[in-house]
C-alpha positions as CSV (number, residue, x, y, z in Angstrom):
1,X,0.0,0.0,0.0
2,X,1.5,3.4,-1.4
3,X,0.7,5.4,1.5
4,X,1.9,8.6,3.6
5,X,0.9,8.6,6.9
6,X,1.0,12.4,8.2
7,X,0.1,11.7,12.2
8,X,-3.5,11.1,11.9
9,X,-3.9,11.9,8.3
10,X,-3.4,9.0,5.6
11,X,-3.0,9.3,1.9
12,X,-5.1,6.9,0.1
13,X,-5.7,5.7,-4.0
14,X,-9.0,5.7,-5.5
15,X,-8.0,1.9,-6.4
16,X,-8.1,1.1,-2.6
17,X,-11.7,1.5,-2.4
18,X,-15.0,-0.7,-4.2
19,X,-17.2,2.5,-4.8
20,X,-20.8,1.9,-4.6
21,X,-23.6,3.0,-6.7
22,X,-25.1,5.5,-3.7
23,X,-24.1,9.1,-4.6
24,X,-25.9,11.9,-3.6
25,X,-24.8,15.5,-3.4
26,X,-22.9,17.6,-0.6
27,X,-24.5,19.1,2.5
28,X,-27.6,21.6,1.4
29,X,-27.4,20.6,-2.4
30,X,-23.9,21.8,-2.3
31,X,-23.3,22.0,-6.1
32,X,-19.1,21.8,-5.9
33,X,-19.4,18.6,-3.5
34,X,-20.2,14.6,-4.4
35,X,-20.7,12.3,-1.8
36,X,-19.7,8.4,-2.8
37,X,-19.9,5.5,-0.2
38,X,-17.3,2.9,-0.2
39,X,-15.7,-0.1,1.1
40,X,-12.0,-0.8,1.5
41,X,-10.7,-3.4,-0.2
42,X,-6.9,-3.2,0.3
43,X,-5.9,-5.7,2.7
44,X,-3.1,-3.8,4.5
45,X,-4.9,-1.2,5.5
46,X,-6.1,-1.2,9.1
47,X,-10.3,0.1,7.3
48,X,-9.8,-3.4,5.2
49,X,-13.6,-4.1,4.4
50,X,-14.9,-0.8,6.3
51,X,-17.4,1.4,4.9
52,X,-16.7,5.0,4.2
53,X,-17.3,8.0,2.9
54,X,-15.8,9.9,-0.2
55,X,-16.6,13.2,-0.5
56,X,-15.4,14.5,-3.7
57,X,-14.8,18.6,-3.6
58,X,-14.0,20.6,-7.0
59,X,-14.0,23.8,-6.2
60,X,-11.8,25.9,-5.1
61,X,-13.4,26.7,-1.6
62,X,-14.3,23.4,-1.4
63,X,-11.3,22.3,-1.4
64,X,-10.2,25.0,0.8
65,X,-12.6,23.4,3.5
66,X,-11.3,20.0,2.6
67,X,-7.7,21.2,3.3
68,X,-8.8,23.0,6.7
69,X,-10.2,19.8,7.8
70,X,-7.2,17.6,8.0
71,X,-5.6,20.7,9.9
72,X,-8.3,20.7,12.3
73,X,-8.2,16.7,12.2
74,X,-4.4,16.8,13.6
75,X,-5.3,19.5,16.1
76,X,-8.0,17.3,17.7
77,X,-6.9,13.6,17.2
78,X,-5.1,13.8,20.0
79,X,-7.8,13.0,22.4
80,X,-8.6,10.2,20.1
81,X,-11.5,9.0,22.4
82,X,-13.4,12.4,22.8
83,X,-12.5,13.1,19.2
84,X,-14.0,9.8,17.9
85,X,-17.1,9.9,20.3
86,X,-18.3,13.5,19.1
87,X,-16.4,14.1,15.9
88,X,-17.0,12.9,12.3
89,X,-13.7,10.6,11.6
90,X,-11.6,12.0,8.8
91,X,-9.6,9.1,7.9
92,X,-7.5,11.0,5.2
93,X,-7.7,12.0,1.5
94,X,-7.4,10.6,-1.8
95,X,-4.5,11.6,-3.8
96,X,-5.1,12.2,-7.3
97,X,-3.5,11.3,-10.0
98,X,-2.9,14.1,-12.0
99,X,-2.1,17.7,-10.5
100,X,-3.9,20.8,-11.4
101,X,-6.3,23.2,-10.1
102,X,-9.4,21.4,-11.9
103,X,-8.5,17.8,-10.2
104,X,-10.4,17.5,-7.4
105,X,-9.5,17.0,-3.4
106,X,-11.3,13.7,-1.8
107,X,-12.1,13.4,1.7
108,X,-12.3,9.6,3.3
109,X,-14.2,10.3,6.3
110,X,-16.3,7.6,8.4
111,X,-19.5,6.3,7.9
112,X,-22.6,6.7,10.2
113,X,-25.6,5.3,9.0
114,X,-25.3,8.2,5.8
115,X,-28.0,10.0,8.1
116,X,-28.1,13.6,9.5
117,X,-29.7,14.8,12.7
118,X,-32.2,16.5,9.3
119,X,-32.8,13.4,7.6
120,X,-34.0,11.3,11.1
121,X,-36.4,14.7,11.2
122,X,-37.3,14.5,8.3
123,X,-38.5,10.8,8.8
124,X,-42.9,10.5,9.5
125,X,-42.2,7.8,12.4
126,X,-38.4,9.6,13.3
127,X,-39.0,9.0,16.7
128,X,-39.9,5.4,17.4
129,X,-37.3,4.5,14.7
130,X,-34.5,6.9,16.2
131,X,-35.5,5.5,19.4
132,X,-35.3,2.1,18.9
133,X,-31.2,3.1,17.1
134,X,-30.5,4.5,20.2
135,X,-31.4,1.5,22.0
136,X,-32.0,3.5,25.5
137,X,-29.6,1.2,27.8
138,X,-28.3,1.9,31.0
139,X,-25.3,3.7,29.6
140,X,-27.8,6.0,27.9
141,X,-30.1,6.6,30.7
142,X,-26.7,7.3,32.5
143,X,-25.5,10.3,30.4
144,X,-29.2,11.9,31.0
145,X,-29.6,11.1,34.6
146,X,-32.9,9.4,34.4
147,X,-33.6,5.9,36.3
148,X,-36.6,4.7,34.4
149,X,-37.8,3.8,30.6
150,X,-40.3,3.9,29.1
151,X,-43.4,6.3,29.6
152,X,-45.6,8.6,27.8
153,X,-44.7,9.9,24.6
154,X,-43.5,13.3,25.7
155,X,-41.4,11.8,28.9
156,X,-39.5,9.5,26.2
157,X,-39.3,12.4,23.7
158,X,-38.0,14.6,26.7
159,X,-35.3,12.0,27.4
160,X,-34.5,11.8,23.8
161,X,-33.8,15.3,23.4
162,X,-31.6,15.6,26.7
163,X,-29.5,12.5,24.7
164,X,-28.9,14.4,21.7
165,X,-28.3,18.1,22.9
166,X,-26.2,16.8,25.6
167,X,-23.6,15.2,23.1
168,X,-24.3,17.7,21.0
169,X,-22.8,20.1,23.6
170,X,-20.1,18.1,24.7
171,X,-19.0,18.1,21.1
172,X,-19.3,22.0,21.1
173,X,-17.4,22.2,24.5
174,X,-14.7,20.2,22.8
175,X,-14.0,22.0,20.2
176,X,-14.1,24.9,22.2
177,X,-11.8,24.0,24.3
178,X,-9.0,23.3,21.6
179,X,-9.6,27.2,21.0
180,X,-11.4,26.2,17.6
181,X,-15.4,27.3,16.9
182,X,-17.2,25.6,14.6
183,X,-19.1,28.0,13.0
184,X,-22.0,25.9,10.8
185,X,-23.5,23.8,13.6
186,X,-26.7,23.1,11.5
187,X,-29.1,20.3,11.1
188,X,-27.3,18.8,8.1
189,X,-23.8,18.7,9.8
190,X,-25.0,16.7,12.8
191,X,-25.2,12.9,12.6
192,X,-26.3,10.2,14.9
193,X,-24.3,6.5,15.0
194,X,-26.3,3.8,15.6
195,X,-22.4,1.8,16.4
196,X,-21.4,4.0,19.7
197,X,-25.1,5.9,20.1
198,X,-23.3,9.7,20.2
199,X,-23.8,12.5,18.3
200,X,-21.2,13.2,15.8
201,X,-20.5,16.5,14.9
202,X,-19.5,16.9,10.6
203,X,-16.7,17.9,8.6
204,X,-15.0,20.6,10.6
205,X,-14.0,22.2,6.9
206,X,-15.2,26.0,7.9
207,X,-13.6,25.9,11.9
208,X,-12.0,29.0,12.9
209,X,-9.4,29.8,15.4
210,X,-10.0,31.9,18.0
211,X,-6.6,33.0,18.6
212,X,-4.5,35.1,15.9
213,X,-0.9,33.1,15.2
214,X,0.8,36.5,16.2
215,X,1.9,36.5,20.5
216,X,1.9,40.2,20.4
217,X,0.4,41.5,23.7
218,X,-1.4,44.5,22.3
219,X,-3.6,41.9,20.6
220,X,-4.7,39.7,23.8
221,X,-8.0,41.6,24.1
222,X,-8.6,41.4,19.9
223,X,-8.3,37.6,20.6
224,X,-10.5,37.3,24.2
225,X,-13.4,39.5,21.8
226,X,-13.0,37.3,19.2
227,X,-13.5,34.3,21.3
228,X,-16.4,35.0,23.3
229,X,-18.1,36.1,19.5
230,X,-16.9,32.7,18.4
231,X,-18.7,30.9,21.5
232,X,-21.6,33.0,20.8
233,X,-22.2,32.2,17.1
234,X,-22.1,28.5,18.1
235,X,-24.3,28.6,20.7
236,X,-26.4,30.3,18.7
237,X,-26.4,27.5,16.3
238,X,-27.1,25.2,19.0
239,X,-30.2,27.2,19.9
240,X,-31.6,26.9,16.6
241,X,-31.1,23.4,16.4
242,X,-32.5,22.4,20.0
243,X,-35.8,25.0,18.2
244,X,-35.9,22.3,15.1
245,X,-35.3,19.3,17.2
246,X,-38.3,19.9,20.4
247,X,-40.4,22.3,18.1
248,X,-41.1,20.1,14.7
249,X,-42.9,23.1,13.5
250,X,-40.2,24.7,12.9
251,X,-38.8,22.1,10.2
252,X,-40.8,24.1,7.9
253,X,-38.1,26.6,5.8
254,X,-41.3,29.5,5.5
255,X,-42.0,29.0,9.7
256,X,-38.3,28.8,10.3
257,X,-37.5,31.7,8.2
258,X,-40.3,34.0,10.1
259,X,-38.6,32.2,13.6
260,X,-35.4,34.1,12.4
261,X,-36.9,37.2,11.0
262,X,-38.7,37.5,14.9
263,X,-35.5,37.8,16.4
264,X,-33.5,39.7,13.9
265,X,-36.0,42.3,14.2
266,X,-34.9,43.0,18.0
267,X,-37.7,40.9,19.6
268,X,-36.7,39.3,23.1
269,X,-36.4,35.8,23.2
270,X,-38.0,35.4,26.1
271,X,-41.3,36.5,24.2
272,X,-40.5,33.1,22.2
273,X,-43.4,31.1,23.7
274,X,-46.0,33.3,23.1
275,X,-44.6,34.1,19.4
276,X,-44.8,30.8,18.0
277,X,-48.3,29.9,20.4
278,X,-50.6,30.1,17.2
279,X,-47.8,28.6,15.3
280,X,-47.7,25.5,17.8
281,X,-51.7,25.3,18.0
282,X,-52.2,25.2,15.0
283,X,-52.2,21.6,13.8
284,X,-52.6,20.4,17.5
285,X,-55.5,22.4,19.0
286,X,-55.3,19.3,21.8
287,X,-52.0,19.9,22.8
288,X,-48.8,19.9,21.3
289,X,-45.7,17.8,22.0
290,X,-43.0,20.2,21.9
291,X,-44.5,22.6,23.8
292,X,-45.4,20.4,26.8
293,X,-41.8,19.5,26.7
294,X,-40.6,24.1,26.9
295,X,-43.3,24.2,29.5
296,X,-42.3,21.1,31.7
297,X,-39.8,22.2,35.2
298,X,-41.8,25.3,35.1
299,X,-40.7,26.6,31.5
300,X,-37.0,25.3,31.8
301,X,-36.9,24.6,28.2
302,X,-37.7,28.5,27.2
303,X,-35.4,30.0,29.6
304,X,-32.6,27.9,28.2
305,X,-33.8,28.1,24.6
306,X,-33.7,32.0,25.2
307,X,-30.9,32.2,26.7
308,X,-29.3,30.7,23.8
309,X,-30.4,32.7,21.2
310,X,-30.0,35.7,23.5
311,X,-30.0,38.9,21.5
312,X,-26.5,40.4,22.9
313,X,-23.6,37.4,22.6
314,X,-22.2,38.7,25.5
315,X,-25.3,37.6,27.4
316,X,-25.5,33.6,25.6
317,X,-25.0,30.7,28.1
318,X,-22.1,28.6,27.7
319,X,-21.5,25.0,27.0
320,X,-20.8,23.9,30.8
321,X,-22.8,26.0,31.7
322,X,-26.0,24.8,29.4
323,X,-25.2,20.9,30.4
324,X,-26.1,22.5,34.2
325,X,-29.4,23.7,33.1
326,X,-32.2,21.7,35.0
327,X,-33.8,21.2,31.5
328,X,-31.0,19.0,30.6
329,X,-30.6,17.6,33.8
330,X,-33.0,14.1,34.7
331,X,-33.7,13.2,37.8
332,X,-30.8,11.8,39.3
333,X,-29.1,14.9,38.7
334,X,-30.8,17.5,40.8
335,X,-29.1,20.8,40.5
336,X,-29.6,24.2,42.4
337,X,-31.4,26.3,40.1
338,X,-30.1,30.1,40.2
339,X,-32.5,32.9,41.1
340,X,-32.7,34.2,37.7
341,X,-34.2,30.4,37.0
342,X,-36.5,30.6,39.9
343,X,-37.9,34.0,38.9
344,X,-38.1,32.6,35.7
345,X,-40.3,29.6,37.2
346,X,-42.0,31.7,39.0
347,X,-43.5,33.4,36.2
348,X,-44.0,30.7,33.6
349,X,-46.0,29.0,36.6
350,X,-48.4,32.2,36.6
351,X,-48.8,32.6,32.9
352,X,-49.9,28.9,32.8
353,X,-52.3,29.1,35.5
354,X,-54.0,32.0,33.8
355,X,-53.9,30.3,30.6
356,X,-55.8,27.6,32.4
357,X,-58.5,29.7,33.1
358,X,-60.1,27.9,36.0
359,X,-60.6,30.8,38.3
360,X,-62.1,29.5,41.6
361,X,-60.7,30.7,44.9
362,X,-57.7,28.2,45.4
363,X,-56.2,29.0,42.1
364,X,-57.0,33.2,41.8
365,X,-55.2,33.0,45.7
366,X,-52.5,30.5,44.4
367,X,-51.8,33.0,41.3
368,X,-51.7,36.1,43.7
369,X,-49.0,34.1,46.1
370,X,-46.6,33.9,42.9
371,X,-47.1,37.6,42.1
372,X,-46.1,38.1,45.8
373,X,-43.3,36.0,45.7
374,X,-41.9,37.4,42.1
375,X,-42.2,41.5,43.9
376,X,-39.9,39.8,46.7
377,X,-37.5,38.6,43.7
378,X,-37.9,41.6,41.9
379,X,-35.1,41.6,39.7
380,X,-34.5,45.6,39.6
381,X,-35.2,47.1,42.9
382,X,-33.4,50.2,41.5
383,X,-34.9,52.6,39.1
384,X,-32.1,52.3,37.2
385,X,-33.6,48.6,36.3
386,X,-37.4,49.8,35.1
387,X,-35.3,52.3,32.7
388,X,-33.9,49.3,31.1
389,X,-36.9,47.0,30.8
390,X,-39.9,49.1,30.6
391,X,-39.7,50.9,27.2
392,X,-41.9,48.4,24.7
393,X,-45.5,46.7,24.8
394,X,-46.7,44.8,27.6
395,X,-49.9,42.9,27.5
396,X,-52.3,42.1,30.1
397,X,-53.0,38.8,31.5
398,X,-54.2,38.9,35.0
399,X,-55.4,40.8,37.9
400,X,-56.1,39.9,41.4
401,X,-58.8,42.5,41.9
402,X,-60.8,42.1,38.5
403,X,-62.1,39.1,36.8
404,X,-60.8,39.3,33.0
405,X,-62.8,37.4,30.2
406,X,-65.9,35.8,29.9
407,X,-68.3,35.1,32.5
408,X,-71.9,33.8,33.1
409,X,-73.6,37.4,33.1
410,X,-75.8,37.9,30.0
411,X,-75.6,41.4,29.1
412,X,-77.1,43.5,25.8
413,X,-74.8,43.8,23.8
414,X,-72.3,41.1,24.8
415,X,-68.9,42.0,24.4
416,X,-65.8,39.5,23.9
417,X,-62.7,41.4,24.9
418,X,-59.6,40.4,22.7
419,X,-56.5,42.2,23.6
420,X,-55.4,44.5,26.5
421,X,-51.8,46.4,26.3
422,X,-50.0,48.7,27.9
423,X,-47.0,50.5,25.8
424,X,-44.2,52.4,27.2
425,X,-42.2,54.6,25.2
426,X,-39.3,56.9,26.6
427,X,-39.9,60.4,25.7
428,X,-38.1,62.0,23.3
429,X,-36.8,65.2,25.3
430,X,-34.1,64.7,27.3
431,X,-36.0,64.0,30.3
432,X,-35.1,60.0,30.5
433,X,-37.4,59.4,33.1
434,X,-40.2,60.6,31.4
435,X,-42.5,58.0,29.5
436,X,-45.0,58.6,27.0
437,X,-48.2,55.7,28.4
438,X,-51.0,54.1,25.8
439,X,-53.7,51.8,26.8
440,X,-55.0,49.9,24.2
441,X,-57.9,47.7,24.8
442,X,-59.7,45.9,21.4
443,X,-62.8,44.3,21.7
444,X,-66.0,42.5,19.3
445,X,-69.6,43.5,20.0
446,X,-71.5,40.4,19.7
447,X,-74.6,41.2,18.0
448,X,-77.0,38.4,19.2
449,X,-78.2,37.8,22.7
450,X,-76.6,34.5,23.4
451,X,-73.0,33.7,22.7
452,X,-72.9,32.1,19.3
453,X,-70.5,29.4,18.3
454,X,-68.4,31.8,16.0
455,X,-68.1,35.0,18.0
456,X,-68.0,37.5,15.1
457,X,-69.1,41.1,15.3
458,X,-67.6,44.8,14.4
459,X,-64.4,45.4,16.0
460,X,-63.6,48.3,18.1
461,X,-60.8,49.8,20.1
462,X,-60.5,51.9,23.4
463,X,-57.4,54.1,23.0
464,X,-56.0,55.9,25.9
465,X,-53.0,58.1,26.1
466,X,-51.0,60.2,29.3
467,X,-47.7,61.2,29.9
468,X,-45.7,59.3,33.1
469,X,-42.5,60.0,35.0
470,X,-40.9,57.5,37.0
471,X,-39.1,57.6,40.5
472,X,-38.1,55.7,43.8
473,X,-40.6,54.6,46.1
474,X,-41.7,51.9,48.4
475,X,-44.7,49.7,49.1
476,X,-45.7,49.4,52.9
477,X,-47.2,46.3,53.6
478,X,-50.7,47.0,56.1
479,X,-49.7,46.5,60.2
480,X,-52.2,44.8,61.9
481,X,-51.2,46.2,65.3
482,X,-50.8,50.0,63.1
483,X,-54.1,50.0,61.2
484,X,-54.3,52.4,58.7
485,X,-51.1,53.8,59.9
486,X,-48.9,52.2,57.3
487,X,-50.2,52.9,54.1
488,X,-54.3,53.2,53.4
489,X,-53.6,52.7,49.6
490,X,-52.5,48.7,50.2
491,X,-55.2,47.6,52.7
492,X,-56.4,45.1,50.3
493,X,-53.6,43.3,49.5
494,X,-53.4,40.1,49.4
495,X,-50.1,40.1,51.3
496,X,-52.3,40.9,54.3
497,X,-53.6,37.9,54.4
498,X,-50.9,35.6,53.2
499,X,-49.6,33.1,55.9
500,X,-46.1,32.9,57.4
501,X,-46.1,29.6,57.0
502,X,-45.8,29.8,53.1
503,X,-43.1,32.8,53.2
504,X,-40.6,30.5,55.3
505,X,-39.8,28.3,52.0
506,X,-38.4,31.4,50.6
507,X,-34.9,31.0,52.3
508,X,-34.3,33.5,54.6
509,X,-37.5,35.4,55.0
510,X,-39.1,34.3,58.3
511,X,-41.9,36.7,57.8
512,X,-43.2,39.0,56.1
513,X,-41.3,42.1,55.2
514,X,-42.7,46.1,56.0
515,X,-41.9,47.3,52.8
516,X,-40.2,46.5,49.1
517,X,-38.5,48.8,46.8
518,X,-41.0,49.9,44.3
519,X,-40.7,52.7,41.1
520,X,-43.8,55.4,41.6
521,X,-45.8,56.3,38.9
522,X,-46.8,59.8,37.9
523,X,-49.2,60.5,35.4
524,X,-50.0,63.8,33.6
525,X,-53.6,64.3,31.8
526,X,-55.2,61.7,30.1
527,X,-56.8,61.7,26.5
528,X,-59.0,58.7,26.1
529,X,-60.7,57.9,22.4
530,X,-63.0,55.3,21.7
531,X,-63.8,53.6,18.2
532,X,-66.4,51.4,17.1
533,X,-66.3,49.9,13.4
534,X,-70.1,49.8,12.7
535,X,-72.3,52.6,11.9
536,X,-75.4,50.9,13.1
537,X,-75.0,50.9,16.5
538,X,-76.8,54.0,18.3
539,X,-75.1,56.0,20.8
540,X,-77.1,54.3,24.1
541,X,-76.0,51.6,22.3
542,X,-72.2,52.5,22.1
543,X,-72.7,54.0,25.6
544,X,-73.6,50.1,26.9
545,X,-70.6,48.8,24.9
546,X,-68.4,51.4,26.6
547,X,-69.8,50.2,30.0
548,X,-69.2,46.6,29.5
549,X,-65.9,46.9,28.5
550,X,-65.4,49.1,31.7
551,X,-66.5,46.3,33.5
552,X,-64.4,43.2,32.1
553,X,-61.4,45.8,32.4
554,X,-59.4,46.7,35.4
555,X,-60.4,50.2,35.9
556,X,-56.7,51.2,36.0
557,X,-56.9,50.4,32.3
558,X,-58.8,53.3,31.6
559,X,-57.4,56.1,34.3
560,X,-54.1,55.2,34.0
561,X,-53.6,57.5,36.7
562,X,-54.6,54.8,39.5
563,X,-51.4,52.7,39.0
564,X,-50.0,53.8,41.7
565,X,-46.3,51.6,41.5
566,X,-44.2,48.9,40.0
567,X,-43.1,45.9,42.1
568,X,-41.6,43.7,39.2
569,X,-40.4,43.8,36.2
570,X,-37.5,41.8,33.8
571,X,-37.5,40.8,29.9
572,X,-40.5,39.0,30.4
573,X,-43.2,40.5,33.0
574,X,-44.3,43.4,34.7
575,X,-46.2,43.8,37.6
576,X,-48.1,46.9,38.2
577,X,-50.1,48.0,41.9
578,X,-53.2,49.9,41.6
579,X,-54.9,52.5,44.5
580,X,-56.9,49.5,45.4
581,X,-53.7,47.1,46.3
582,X,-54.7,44.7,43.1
583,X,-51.9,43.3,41.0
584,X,-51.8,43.5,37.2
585,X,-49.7,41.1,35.7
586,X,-48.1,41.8,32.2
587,X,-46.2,39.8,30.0
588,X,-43.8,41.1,27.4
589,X,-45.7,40.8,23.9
590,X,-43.7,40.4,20.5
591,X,-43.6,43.3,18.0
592,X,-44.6,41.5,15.8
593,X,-47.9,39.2,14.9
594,X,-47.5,35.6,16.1
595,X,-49.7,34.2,13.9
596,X,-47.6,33.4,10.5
């Protein structure tokens, strides 16, 4: 056997391979790449009468990535058993016969199944079948933590995808760790062996360096920058593909393409869930795998999906530090969850209670606990905080002193309220606590006396407008001993009447406090403007429409004026206090239409 063995890298002939008749082309329909499989026939080789790959690159930035392959291979082959657990093995390359710039490079590189993470996707029954490759043994169950098989659907599905993304990570981490990024972690260049059961990351043709080959000091914070935007980019990629893998909806290039477009437009992740809501209900109006697996440990799966595809890199959680995240973590391996993750919880358990909508006296007390709790977390005590978070639209989805939605009372004209926001924007003069406020509260007047099937009617739309400034404050909590002596505004709150017993799982808080940092709200004039899209209705008639709406809406809806502080808010929700003491919870709403 004519061969040059470079370290890892070995120089084959095309006449050392049987070629089969299975050729498809490169990764995405790559025009300048053919893909061959193969068996080695020569008898001294150590493959004799292994499959392989051939991957056939003709042009010139092809070959290029062919090239920086084996110089990646050599880099990493020295931890042969990480590199051949997570890595795609490049054996070598085929040396041609003829030398010129239109002969083109060959890569040998192993075979796994000739399927990518897209292809088992792609498949109508991909989950039994990659379940049964898999083969969940004890070794797998081991890398996930979980002690049982078996299941529902979404419990097996759940333990699937904590398999795959945790390889998949540990691949990352790996690379990462040889100061090399990958830089095209997609679908395509991800594959699964059914030999060892481990995700194999693909040809590592396009990996980057972080570190420039010059030692020159003045360049050591270039290369840190460089790095952490390196990390970034990949974990970014890793987002996207734990999206596709949990969230099948999102296999479809229009609904993937509107996915990106959400966040390129400046949207929060964190608004994620109720983005793609319609998206996820839409062929599954009974419920919907994926998302019971994002809402499961309290909505573990959208905090870490978010904070993976977290708008500023500088802000994207880490390899390590993503294999710690509860959502990848079974149940053998309990781990602490941060405060940022239990503020998180706290909220996702809110938003799905009110989604629920089962409003009896247990759960409307339950919900008004977790508000408590979350203005005791409350992320930005400071001013400084609410400057950050507030600007944007917020919209309404529960309030502990007004029941929101439909009810049994039969009223003329019914009225089906729709949405409710609340819109900050900072004021253009250089005043930066200064805010301009809009309520906007859209509605249908249901024409018949009974609620039809298909609630249809004309639309209308209360609009109302003010000016507010914000600044410190604090919210006394009512003293039984004092009366009315702490604060008359708060007598109603349901912190009065919450238990000590339920405030002494919260760590250190024994009881409850007098007070919490709170941001006052001061509101100039209002201008409120109503609009009805029907020219039949009569003005008692509009007048009875205006009053309904008054009374499935939290007056501080319409006088802005009576919110009277802010005890939370984050990327995500917003509580505001009115006179009365009641809580209005808000939750961060998209710019843009979730419906696509």
């Amino acid at each position: 056997m004519d061969e040059e063995e470079v370290g890892p890298v070995v120089k084959f002939k095309m006449s050392h391979f049987a070629v089969s008749d299975h050729v498809s082309v490169g990764l995405q329909g790559r025009s300048d790449e053919v893909i061959y499989e193969a068996t080695v026939r020569d008898p001294n080789s150590p493959l004799f009468n292994s499959r392989v790959v051939l991957r056939q690159l003709t042009s010139v930035q092809a070959k290029r990535r062919g090239r920086r392959a084996l110089e990646v291979l050599k880099r990493l082959a020295r931890r042969k058993l990480m590199y051949h657990s997570y890595a795609m093995q490049v054996y070598g390359y085929v040396s041609p016969s003829d030398i010129g710039d239109d002969v083109p490079f060959t890569l040998v590189h192993g075979y796994h199944g000739s399927y990518s993470l897209r292809h088992w996707l792609q498949l109508s029954d991909w989950f039994p079948t990659l379940e049964a490759t898999l083969a969940l043994d004890e070794e797998c169950l081991r890398r996930v933590g979980d002690d049982s098989t078996g299941g529902p659907a979404v419990t097996r599905q759940l333990r699937l995808t904590r398999i795959l993304m945790r390889d998949l990570l540990i691949g990352v981490n790996y690379l990462h760790s040889h100061g090399l990024a990958h830089t095209e972690l997609r679908l395509e260049n991800v594959h699964i062996s059914p030999v060892d059961k481990h995700v194999k990351i693909g040809i590592l043709g396009n990996a980057v360096d972080f570190y420039n080959s010059n030692p020159n000091d003045s360049i050591v914070d270039g290369n840190s920058n460089r790095r952490k935007m390196m990390i970034a980019f990949d974990m970014r990629c890793v987002g996207f593909i734990m999206a596709k893998l949990i969230l099948r909806e999102l296999m479809d290039a229009p609904t993937f393409l509107k996915f990106k477009s959400f966040l390129t437009k400046g949207n929060d992740p964190s608004c994620l869930r109720e983005f793609l809501l319609p998206i996820l209900f839409r062929d599954s109006p009974s419920g919907n795998a994926g998302l019971q697996i994002m809402d499961r440990n309290w909505g573990a799966g959208w905090n870490l999906l978010s904070r993976l595809l977290a708008l500023k890199p500088s802000e994207r959680i880490s390899c390590l530090d993503a294999l710690r995240h509860p959502f990848l973590c079974g149940p053998k391996w309990r781990t602490g969850p941060s405060m940022d993750l239990i503020r998180w919880g706290l909220g996702s358990t809110a938003v799905r209670m009110a989604e629920d909508y089962i409003y009896v006296g247990h759960q409307r007390n339950r919900i008004a606990y977790f508000i408590e709790l979350m203005e005791l977390l409350n992320p930005s005590p400071r001013t400084k905080g609410w400057f950050n978070f507030l600007s944007g639209r917020w919209r309404l989805l529960y309030s502990t002193g007004r029941h929101i939605g439909l009810t049994l009372r039969q009223t003329t004209p019914s009225v089906l309220i729709r949405d409710v926001h609340l819109t900050f924007t900072k004021a253009s003069d250089s005043d930066h606590r200064s805010f301009s406020l809009v309520s906007d509260i859209s509605f249908r007047v249901i024409p018949t006396p009974e609620w039809p099937h298909n609630k249809s009617g004309p639309p209308g739309s209360l609009h109302v407008e003010s000016c507010a400034k914000i600044c410190p404050g604090r919210r006394l909590y009512p003293n039984e001993e004092d009366g009315e002596a702490s604060s008359s505004l708060f007598q109603n709150s349901s912190a009065h009447n919450l238990s000590r017993r339920k405030w002494k799982g919260m760590g250190n808080i024994k009881e409850l406090p007098s007070s919490i940092p709170t941001v006052k709200l001061l509101v100039d004039d209002i201008d409120v403007s109503m609009r009805l899209d029907s020219s039949s209705l009569s003005v008692d008639t509009a007048e009875k429409v205006l009053q309904e709406v008054r009374t499935q809406i939290p007056f501080e809806m319409f006088d802005v004026s009576k919110f009277v502080c802010g005890t939370y808010v984050d990327s995500r929700m917003m509580v505001l206090r009115g006179v009365s003491g009641s809580a209005l919870l808000f939750t961060r709403s998209c710019l843009t239409n979730g419906a696509i």
